[in-house]
PALUM-7774 format. One line per field, with one value per residue (C-alpha): x, y, z; residue number from 0. Coordinates in nm, 2 decimals. Layout:
% PALUM-7774
east = (X	...)
north = (Y	...)
up = (Z	...)
k = (NUM	...)
END
This chain:
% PALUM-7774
east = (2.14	1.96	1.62	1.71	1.69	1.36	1.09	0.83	0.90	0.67	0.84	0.60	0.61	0.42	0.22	-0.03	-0.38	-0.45	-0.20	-0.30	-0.59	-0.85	-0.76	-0.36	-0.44	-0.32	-0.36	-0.50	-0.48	-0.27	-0.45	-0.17	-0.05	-0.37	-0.09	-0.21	0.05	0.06	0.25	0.50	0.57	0.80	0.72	0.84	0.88	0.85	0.87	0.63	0.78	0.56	0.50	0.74	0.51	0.59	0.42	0.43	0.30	0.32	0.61	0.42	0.11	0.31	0.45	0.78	0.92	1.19	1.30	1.52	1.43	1.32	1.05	0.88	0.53	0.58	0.85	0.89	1.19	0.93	0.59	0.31	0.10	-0.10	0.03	-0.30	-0.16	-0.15	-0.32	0.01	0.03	0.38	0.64	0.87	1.13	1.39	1.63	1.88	1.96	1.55	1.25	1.12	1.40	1.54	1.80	1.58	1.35	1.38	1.23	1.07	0.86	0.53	0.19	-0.02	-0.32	-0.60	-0.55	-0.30	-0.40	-0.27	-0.52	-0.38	-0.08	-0.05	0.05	0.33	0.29	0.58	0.34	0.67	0.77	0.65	0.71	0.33	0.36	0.22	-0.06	-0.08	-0.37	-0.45	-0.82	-0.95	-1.31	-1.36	-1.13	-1.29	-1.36	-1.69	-1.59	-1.23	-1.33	-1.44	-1.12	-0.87	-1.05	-0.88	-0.53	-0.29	-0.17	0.09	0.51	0.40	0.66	0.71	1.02	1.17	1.14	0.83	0.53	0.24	-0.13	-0.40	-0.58	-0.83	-1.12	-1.14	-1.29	-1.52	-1.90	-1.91	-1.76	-1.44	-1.36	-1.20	-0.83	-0.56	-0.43	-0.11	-0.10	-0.25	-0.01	0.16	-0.02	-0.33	-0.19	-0.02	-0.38	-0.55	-0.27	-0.35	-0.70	-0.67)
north = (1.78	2.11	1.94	1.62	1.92	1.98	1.75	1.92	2.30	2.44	2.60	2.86	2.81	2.98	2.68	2.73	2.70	2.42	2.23	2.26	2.11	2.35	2.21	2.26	2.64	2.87	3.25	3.47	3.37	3.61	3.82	3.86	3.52	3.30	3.11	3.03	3.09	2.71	2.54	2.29	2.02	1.70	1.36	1.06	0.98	0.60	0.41	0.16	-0.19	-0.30	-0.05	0.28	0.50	0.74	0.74	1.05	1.04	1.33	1.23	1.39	1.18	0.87	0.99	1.13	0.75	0.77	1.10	1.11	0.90	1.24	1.35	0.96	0.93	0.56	0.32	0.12	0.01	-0.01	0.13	-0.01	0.18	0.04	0.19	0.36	0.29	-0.04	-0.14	-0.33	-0.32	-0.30	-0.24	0.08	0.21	0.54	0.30	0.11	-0.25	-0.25	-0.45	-0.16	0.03	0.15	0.43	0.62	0.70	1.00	1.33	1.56	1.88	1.93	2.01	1.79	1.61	1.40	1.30	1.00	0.82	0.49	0.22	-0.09	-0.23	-0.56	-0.89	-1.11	-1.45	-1.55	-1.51	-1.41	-1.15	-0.81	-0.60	-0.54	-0.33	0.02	0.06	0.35	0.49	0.82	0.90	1.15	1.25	0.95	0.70	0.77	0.47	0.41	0.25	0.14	-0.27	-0.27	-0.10	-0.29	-0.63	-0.57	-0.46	-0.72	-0.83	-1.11	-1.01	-0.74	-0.80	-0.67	-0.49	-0.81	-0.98	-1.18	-1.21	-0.99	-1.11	-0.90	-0.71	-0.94	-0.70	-0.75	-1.08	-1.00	-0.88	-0.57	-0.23	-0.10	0.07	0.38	0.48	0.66	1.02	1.05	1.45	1.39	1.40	1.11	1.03	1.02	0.83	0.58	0.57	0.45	0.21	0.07	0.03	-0.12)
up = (-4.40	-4.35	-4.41	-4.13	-3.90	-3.82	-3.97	-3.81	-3.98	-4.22	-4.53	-4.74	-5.10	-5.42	-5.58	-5.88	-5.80	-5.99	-5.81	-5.45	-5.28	-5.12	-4.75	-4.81	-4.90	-4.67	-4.71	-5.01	-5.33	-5.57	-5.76	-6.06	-6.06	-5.96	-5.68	-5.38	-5.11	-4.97	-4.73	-4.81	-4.54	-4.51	-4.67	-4.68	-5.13	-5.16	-5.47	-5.50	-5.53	-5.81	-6.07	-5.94	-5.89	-5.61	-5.25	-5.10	-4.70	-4.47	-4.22	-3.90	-4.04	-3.99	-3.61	-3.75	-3.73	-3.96	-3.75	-3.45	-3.11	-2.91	-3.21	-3.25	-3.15	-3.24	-3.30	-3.60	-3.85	-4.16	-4.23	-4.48	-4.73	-5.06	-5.38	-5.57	-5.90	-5.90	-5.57	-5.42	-5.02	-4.95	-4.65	-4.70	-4.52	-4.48	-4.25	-4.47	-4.41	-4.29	-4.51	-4.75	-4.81	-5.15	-5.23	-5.44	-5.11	-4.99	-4.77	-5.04	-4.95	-5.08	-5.01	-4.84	-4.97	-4.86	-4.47	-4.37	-4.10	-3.94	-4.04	-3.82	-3.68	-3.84	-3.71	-3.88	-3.91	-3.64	-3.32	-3.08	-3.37	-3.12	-3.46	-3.61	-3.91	-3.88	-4.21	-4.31	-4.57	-4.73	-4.76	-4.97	-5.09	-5.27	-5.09	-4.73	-4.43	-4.56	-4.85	-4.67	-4.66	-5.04	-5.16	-4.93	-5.05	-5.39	-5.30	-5.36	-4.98	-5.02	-5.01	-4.73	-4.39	-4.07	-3.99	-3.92	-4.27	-4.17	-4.41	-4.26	-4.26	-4.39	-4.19	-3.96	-4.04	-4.40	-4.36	-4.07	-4.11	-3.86	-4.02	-3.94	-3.64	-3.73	-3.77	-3.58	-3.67	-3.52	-3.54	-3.19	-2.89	-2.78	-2.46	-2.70	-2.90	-2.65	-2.50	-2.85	-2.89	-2.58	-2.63	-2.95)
k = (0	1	2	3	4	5	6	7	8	9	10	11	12	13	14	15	16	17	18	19	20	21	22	23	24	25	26	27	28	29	30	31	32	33	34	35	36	37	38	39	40	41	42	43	44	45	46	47	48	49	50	51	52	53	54	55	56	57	58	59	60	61	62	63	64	65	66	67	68	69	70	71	72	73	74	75	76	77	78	79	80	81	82	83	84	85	86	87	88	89	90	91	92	93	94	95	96	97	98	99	100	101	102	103	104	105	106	107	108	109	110	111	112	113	114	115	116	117	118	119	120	121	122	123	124	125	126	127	128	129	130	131	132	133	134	135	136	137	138	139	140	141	142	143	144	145	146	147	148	149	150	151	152	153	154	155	156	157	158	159	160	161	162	163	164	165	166	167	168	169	170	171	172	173	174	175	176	177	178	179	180	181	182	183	184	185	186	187	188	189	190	191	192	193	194	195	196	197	198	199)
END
C-alpha cells in the first residue's frame, strides 16, 4: 500500500475551521471558504475494546512502532492507551496474531490533536517477561500531567497485557505520594530517546 510507504510524510489537506485545532493549523486561513489549510499526518485508528469508540494516536508520537525495523525508535509488538469514552486502559496492536489486535484497526490520516506522549513502560506480572508495555496518553488543555494521577486513578486497569499475553500492573506511581515525573515524547531522536529510556 501507497500509504505503508512512508509513515513519516506529511499530506496537505483542506479542513474546516471548526474542525482543526489552533496548534494543527498550518498556513493562512481561506478567506472564501473559512478552511484552514492543515496538515494531515498518519495514525494509528484503534477501536476500543470496551465500548468501540475509535483511538486515533499519531504513529510518529508512538516511535513509528508498528512501521518497518529501519523507522522504529522503539520496539514493541502492542502498545497501551486509555479509551476517553469510557475510561478502559487497554493493549492495541497493528501486528496480527499480537495482544490488541482487531481487523478493523487501521492507519487513517488526520490532523493531529492534543500531544501524545509515552507515559510509562509497564511491567507484566511474569517478572522474566522483558516485554513492558509502552503507555501511551494524549494530553490536551484540560487533560494535562498535572492532573495525570487523579484521571488515571479512575481508568479501569484490569484485562490490560504485555505483548506477550501477560496481565500488566498499573502503573507503580498511581499509588505513591510524590507527583509524577514527566513523560516521554518520542518525536525526539533516537539517541534521546534511548538515553531517557535508560534513565528511567
Amino acid at each position: 500500500m501507497n500509504f505503508l510507504r512512508a509513515f513519516g510524510e506529511q499530506i496537505g489537506i483542506l479542513t474546516p475551521a471548526e474542525h482543526i485545532s489552533p496548534e494543527a493549523a498550518v498556513g493562512k486561513q481561506s478567506a472564501q471558504s473559512g478552511a484552514y489549510f492543515g496538515t494531515a499526518i498518519p495514525h494509528c485508528c484503534f477501536y476500543c475494546s470496551w465500548c468501540g469508540s475509535e483511538i486515533l494516536l499519531p504513529h510518529d508520537s508512538l516511535g513509528y512502532a508498528f512501521g518497518g525495523p529501519m523507522i522504529r525508535k522503539i520496539e514493541t509488538r502492542s502498545i497501551g492507551t486509555v479509551c476517553t469514552a469510557c475510561g478502559h486502559a487497554g493493549a492495541y496492536s497493528l501486528f496480527r496474531g499480537c495482544p490488541g489486535y482487531d481487523t478493523r484497526h487501521k492507519f487513517v490520516e488526520t490532523l493531529a490533536k492534543g500531544r501524545t506522549l509515552l507515559l510509562d513502560w509497564l511491567p507484566c506480572i511474569e517478572d522474566s517477561c522483558v516485554f513492558p508495555l509502552p503507555f501511551f496518553v494524549v494530553f490536551d488543555d484540560e487533560f494535562t500531567q498535572a492532573n495525570l494521577k487523579e484521571r488515571a486513578a479512575q481508568w479501569i486497569w484490569t484485562e490490560v497485557t504485555c505483548s506477550v499475553s501477560h496481565v500488566v500492573w498499573p502503573p507503580a506511581w498511581l499509588s505513591e505520594s510524590a507527583s509524577y515525573r514527566g513523560a516521554l515524547d518520542l518525536n525526539l531522536t533516537r539517541v534521546a530517546v534511548r538515553r531517557e529510556q535508560q534513565a528511567r
